[in-house]
C-alpha positions as CSV (number, residue, x, y, z in Angstrom):
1,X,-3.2,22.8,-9.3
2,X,-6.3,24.3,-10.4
3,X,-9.0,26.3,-8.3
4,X,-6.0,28.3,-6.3
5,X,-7.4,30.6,-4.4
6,X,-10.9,29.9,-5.4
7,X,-12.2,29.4,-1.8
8,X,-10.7,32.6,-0.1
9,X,-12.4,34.0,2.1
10,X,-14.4,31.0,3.5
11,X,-13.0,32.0,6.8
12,X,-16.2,32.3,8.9
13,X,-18.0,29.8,7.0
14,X,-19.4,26.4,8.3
15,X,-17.7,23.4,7.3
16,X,-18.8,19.9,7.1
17,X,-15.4,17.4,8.2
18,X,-16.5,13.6,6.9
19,X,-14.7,11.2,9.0
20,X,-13.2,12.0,13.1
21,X,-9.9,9.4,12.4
22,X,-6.8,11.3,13.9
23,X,-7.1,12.9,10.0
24,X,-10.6,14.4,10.2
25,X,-10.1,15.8,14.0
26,X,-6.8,17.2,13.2
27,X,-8.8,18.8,10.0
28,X,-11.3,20.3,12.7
29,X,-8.8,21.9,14.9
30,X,-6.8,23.6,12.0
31,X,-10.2,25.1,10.5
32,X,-11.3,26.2,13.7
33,X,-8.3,28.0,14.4
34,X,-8.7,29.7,11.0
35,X,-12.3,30.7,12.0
36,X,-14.6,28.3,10.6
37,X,-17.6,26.8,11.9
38,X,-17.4,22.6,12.2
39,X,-18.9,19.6,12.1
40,X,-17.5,16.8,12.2
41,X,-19.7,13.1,11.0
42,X,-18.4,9.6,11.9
43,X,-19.9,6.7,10.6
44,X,-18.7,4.4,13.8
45,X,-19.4,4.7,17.0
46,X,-16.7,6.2,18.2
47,X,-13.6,8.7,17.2
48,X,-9.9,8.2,16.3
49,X,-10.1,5.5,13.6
50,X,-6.5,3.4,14.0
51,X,-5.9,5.2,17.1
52,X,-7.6,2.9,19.8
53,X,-7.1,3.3,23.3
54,X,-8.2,0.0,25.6
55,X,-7.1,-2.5,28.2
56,X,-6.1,-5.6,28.8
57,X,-5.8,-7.5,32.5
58,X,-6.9,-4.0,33.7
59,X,-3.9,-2.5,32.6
60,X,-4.2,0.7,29.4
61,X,-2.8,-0.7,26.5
62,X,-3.0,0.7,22.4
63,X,-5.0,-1.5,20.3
64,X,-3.7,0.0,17.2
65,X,-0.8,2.0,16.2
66,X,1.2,2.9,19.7
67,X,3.9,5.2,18.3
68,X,4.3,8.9,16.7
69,X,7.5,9.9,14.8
70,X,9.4,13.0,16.7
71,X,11.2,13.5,13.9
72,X,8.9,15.5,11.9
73,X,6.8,18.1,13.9
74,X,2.8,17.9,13.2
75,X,1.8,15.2,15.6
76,X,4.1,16.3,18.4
77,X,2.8,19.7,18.1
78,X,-0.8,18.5,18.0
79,X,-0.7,16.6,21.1
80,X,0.9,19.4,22.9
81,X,-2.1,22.2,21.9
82,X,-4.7,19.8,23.1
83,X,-3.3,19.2,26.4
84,X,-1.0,16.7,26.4
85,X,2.3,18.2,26.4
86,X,3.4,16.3,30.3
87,X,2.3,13.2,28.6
88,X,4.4,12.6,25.5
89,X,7.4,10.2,26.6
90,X,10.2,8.6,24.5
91,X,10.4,5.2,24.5
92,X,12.1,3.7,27.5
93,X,14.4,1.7,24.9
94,X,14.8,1.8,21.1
95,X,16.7,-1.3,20.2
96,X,15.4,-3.7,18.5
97,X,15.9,-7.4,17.0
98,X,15.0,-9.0,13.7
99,X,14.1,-12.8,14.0
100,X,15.7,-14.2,11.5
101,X,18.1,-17.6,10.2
102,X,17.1,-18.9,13.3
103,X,18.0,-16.8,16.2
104,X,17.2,-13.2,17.1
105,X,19.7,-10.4,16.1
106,X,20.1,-7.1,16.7
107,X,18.9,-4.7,14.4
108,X,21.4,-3.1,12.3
109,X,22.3,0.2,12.3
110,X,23.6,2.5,9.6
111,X,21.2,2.1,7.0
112,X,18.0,4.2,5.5
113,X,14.7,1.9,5.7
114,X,17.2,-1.3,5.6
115,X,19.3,-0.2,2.6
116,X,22.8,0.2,4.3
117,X,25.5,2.6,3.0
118,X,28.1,-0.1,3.6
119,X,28.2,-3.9,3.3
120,X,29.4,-3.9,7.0
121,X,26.5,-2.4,8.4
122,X,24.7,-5.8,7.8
123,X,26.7,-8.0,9.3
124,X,25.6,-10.8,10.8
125,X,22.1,-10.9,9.3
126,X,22.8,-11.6,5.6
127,X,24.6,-14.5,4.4
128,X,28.8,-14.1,3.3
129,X,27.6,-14.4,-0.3
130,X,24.3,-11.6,0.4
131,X,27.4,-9.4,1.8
132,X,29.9,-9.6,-1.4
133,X,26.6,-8.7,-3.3
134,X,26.5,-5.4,-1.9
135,X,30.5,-4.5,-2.4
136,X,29.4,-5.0,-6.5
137,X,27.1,-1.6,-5.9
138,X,30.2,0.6,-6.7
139,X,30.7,-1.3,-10.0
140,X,27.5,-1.5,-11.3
141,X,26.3,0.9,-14.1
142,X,23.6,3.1,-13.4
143,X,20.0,1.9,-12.6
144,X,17.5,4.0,-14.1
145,X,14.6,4.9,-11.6
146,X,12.0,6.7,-13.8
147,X,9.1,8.3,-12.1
148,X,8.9,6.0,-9.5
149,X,10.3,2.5,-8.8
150,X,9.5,-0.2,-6.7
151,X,11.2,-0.6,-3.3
152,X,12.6,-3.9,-4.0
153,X,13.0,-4.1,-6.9
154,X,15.4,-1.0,-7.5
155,X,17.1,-2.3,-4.4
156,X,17.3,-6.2,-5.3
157,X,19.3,-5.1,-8.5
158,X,21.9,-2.6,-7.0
159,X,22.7,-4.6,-3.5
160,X,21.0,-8.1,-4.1
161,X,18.0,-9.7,-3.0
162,X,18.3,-10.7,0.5
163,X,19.3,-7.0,1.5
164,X,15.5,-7.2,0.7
165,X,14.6,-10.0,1.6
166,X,15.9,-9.8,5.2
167,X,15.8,-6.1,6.0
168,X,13.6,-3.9,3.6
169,X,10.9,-6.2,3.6
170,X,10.1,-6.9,7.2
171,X,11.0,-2.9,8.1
172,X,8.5,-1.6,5.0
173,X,6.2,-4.0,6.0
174,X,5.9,-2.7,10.0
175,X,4.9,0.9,8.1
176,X,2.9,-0.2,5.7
177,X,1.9,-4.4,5.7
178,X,3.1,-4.4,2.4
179,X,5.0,-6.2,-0.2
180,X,8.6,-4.3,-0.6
181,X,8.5,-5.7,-4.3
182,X,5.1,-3.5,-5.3
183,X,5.7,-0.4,-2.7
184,X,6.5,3.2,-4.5
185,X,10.0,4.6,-3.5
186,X,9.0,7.7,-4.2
187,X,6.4,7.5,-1.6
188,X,7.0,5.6,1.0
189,X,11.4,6.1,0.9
190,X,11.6,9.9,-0.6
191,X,14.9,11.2,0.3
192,X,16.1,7.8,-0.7
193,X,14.5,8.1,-4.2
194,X,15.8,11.7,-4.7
195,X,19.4,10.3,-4.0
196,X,18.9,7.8,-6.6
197,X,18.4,10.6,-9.2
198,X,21.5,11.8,-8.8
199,X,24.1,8.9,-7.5
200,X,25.4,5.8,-9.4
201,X,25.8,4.1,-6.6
202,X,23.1,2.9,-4.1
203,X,25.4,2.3,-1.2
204,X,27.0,5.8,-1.9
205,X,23.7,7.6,-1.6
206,X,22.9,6.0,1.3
207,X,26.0,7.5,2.6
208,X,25.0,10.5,1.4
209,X,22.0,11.1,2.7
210,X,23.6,9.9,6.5
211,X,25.9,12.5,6.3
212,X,23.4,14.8,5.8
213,X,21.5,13.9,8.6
214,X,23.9,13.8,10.8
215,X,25.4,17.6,9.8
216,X,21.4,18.2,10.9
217,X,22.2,17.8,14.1
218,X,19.3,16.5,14.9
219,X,18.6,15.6,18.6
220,X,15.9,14.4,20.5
221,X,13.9,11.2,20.3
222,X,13.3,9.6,16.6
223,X,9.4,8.3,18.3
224,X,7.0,9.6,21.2
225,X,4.8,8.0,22.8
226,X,1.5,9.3,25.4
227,X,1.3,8.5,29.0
228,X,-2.0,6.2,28.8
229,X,-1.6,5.2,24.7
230,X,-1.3,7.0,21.6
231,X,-5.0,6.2,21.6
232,X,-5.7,9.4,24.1
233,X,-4.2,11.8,21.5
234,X,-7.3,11.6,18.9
235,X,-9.5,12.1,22.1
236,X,-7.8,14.8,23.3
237,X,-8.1,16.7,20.1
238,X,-11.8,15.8,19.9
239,X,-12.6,17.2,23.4
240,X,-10.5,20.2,22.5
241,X,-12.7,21.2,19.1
242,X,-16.1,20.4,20.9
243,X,-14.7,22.7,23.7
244,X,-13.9,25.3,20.9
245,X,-17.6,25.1,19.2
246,X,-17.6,22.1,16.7
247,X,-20.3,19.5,16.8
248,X,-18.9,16.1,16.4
249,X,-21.7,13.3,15.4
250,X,-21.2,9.6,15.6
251,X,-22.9,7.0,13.7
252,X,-23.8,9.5,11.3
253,X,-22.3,7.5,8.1
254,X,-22.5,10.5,5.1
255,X,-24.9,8.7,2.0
256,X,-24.3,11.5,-0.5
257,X,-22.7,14.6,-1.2
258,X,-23.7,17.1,-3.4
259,X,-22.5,20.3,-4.7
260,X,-25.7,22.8,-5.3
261,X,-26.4,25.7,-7.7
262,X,-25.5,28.3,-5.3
263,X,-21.8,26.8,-4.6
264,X,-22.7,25.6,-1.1
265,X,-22.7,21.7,-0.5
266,X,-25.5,19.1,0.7
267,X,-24.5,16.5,3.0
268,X,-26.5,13.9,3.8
269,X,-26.1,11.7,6.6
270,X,-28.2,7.8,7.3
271,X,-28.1,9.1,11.0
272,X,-28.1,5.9,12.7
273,X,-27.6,7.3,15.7
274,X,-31.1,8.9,15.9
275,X,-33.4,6.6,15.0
276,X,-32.1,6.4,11.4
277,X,-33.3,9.3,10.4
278,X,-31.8,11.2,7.7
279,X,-30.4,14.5,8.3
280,X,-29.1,16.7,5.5
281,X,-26.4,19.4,6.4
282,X,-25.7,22.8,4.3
283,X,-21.9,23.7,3.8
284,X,-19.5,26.1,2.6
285,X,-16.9,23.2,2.3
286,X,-16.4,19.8,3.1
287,X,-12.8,18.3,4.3
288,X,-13.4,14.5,3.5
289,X,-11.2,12.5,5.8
290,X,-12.6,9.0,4.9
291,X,-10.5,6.1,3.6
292,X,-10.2,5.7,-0.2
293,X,-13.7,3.5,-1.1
294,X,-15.8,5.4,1.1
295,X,-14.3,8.5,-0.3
296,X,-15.2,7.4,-4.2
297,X,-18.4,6.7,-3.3
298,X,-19.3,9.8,-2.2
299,X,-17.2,11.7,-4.9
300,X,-18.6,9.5,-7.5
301,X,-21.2,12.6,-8.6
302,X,-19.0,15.2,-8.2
303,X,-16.1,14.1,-9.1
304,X,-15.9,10.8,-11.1
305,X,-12.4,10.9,-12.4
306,X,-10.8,11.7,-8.9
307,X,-13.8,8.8,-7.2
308,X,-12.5,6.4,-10.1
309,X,-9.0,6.9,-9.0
310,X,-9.5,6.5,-5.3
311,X,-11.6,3.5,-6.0
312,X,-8.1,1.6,-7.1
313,X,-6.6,2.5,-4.0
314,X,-5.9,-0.7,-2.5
315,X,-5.8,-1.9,1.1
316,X,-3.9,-3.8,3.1
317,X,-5.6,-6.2,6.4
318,X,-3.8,-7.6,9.7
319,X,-4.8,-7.8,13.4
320,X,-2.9,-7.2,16.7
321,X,-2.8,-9.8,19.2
322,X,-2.0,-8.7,22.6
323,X,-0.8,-10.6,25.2
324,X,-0.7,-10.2,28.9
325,X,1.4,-12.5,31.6
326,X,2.1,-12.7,34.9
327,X,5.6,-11.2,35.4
328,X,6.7,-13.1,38.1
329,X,9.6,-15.8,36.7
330,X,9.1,-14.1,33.3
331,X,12.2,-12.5,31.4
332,X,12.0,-11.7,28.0
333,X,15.2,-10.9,25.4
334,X,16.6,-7.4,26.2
335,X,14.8,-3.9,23.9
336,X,11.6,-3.3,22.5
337,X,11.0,-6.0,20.2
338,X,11.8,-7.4,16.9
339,X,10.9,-7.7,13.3
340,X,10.1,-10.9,10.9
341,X,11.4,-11.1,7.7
342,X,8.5,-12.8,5.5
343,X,11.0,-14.9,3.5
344,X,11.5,-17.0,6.8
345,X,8.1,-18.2,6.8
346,X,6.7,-17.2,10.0
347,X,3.2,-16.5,10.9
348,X,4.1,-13.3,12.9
349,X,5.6,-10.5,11.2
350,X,6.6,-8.4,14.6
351,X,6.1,-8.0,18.3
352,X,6.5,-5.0,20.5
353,X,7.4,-6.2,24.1
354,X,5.0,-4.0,25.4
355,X,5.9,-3.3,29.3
356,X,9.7,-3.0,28.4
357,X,9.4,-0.5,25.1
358,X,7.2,2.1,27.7
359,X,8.3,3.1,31.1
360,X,4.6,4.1,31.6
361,X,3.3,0.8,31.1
362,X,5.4,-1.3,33.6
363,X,5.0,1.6,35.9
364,X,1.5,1.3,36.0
365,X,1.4,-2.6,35.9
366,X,4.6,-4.0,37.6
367,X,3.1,-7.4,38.2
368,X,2.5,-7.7,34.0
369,X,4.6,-8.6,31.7
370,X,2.6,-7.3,28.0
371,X,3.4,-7.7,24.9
372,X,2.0,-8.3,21.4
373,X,2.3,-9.8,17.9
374,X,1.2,-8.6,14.3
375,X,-0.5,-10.9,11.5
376,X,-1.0,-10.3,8.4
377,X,0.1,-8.0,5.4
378,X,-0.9,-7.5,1.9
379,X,-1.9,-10.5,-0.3
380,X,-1.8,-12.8,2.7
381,X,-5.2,-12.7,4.0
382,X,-5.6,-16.6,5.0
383,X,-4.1,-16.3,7.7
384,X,-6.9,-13.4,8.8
385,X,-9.3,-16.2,8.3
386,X,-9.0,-17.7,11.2
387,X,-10.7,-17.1,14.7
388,X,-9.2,-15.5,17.0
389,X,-8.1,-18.2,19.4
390,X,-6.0,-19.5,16.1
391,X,-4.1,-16.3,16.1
392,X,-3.5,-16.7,19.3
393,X,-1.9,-20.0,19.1
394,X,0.0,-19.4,16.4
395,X,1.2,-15.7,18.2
396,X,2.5,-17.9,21.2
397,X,4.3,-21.1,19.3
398,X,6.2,-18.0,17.1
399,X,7.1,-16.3,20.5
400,X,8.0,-19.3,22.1
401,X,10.3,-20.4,19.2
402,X,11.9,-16.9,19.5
403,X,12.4,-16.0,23.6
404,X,11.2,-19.4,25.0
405,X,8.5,-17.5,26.4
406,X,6.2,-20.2,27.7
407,X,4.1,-19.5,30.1
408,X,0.1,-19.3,29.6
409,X,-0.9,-15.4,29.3
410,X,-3.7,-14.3,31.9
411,X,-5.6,-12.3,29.0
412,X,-5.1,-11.8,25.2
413,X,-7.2,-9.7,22.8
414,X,-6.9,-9.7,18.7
415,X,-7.6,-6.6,17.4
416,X,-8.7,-6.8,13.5
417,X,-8.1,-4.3,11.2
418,X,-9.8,-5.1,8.1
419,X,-8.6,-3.0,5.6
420,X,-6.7,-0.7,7.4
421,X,-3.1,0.3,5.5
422,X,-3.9,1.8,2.4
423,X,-1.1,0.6,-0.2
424,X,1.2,2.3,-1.8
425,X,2.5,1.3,-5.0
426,X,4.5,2.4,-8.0
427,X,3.2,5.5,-9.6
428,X,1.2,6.1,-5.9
429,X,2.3,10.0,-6.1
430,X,1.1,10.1,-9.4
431,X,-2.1,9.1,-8.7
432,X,-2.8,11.3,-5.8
433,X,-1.8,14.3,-7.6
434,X,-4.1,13.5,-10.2
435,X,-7.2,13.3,-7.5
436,X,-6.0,16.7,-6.6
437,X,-6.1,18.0,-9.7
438,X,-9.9,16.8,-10.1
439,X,-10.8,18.2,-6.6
440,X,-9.0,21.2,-7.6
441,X,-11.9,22.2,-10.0
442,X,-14.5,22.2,-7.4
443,X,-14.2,25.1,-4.8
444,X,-14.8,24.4,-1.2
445,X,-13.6,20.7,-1.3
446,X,-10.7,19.0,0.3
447,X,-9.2,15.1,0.7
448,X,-7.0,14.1,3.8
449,X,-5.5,11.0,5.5
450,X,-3.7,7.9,5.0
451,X,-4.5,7.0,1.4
452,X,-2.5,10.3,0.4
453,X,0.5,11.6,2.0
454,X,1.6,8.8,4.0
455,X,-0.1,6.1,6.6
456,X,2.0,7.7,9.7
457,X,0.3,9.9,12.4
458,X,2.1,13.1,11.5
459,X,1.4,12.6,7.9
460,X,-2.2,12.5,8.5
461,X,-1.6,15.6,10.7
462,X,0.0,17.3,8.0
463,X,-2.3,16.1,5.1
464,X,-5.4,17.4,7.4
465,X,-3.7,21.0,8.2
466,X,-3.0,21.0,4.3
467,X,-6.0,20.1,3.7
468,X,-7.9,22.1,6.0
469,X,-5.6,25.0,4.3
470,X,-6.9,24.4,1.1
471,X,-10.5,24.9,1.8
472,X,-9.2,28.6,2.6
473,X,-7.5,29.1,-0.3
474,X,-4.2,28.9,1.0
475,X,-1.9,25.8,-1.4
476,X,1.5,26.7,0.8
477,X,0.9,23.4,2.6
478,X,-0.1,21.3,0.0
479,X,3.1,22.7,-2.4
480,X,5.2,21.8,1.1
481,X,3.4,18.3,1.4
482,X,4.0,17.6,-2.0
483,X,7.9,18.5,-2.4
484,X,8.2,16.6,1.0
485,X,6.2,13.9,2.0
486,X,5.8,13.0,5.5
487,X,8.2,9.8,6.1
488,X,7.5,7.0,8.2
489,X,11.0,5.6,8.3
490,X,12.0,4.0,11.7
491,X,13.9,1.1,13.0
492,X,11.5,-0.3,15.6
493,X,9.5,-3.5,16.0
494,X,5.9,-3.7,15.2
495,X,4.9,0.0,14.8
């Protein structure tokens, strides 16, 4: 990467973070802790992006994503330096079911994002014949997977399609709202992508990569959740950096940035929050935590090749419907939830039974019963056309097909998020690295969040501290980030 080193010693410098999503604030509190002086601008009205506290029947709920993964360390350790150490709980239960054929199963278990190491492992969600297609992995030639490979498709021709079609899909698509057949491996399924490289057999390097795992040792929950909603942690870091010195400013979308003569940078903000003036703000750098089109058009000056190749990014829409009942006479099936495999045709692709997954939130609300759906994935925006009193219907004739839940609920809420999943498809690495190659020229300027590194919390944690490295001239993250993406794999229903 070019421009190593180039900003060294920006240390005591003032810094200009665009964007206060979980990716921006996280930005703030690294830089500050390496001296810098902040300011962070939001274009909304609030903080935390997809991280959105709120309640429903008077009970605190998360309106967007409601779960961390333990498993890797940079949004654990976040929460815990802002305070909220006593707060992060396990969930109270971590199996889970995938509706499918007709009845709801449990999720199976030995297997890497639904790609099992043995036929077995899938029994009793594929079909006889989808089961003898996976014993032909061991005596099938080698599949070549290039640079990169789609998800599906490398999987469909080693182990069939329905080990997709059943399993991949509806687990890939609770990460990402995506289509398995267009999703990178090498992004969003590394370590399963590295064993490809080097194993014949798919089923073998699934194996492989188990037994490594479990010589790991690793203990300890796989997810975490916060006492009051994942939507306190962006908060929480937020009042920690204002407490610390930085200024954060909402409704202050950024209109242009420009790098000036004397190396410094000129921000310049619509400030809608003050009367719409405009306010322009003098930098040493500027960490640029926006999504992908909001990031292009502001690079578009600067940087044209690296705005041209964020501008392709593409996103992905759905909405969360939440649901909350009376629990009295209610019983719902047994764990956390379950998953939808597209290829069944249902409108919902999960739901997260709410008040059983979190001890917290039946605690607090022992007369609820709460719960929601997800709508909506890549290329299947109709369905997003509706109002949201459809959703709702639909969200309760799919529930009541699957746990003859039938009662009426005493509140719901839909939640849209338009745009919110930034894809990742074949050659997604490739495309990032070029963007950092571009930035690389231009001293004092970094990218974070969801479009790069991966759409989890602790990936945006990790691409913001990398980030937030980079404006001081230090690359160690970024090399780490790069040789290891952050992995969103999990086996839960509707994260």
């Amino acid at each position: 990467m070019s421009g190593s080193g180039t900003d060294a010693g920006r240390g005591a410098g003032h810094v200009v973070v665009i964007g206060a999503g979980i990716a921006g604030l996280a930005a703030a509190h690294r830089l500050l802790d390496r001296g810098a002086r902040v300011t962070v601008l939001e274009a909304t009205d609030r903080v935390g992006g997809k991280l959105l506290p709120g309640e429903i029947a008077g009970a605190r709920v998360d309106l967007g994503a409601e779960s961390i993964l333990a498993r890797r360390p940079e949004a654990v350790a976040l929460a815990r330096e802002v305070g909220l150490a006593d707060r992060l709980l396990p969930p109270a239960t971590a199996s889970a079911s995938l509706w499918t054929r007709g009845a709801l199963r449990p999720m199976p278990k030995g297997h890497v994002m639904g790609v099992p190491g043995t036929a077995s492992a899938l029994s009793g969600v594929l079909s006889d014949e989808g089961l003898a297609r996976i014993e032909r992995d061991a005596d099938l030639p080698r599949t070549e997977v290039g640079d990169d490979v789609a998800v599906g498709e490398y999987v469909a021709a080693r182990l069939g399609r329905e080990v997709v079609d059943r399993l991949v899909e509806p687990l890939l698509g609770g990460v990402y709202a995506g289509d398995a057949y267009r999703i990178s491996m090498r992004s969003a399924v590394p370590q399963l992508f590295q064993a490809a490289l080097t194993h014949t057999s798919l089923t073998e390097a699934v194996r492989g990569i188990q037994e490594r795992a479990a010589a790991a040792q690793q203990t300890g929950p796989v997810f975490m959740g916060i006492e009051g909603g994942i939507g306190r942690l962006p908060l929480a870091v937020a009042e920690s950096v204002r407490a610390r010195g930085a200024e954060i400013r909402t409704l202050a979308p950024v209109t242009e940035l420009r790098r000036e003569a004397s190396g410094s940078w000129r921000v310049v903000t619509g400030g809608t929050g003050s009367g719409g003036q405009e306010r322009v703000l003098r930098a040493d750098a500027v960490v640029l935590a926006a999504p992908a089109p909001v990031a292009a058009a502001l690079l578009g000056a600067e940087a044209p090749e690296a705005a041209a190749e964020l501008a392709g990014v593409e996103y992905a829409s759905m909405a969360l419907v939440t649901l909350a009942y009376r629990r009295a006479g209610l019983t719902l099936p047994e764990g956390s939830g379950f998953l939808v495999p597209p290829v069944d045709g249902r409108t919902i692709k999960a739901s997260t039974f709410s008040s059983q997954k979190w001890g917290w939130i039946a605690d607090e609300n022992p007369d609820l019963l709460i719960l929601r759906t997800s709508v909506g994935r890549y290329g299947e925006t109709a369905i997003l056309d509706h109002d949201d009193a459809h959703l709702v219907d639909v969200s309760r004739t799919d529930l009541r097909e699957a746990t003859g839940l039938t009662a009426a609920p005493v509140e719901t809420r839909v939640t849209r998020w338009d745009d919110g999943l930034p894809q990742y498809p074949v050659g997604h690495h490739a495309r990032v690295a070029r963007v950092r190659e571009h930035l690389g020229k231009l001293p004092g300027l970094a990218v974070c969040g969801a479009a790069y590194d991966g759409v989890g919390v602790p990936a945006c944690v990790a691409s913001a501290d990398a980030a937030a490295d980079r404006i001081h001239g230090d690359l160690r993250a970024l090399r780490d980030l790069t040789a290891d993406p952050v992995r969103s794999l999990h086996g839960g229903a509707g994260e």
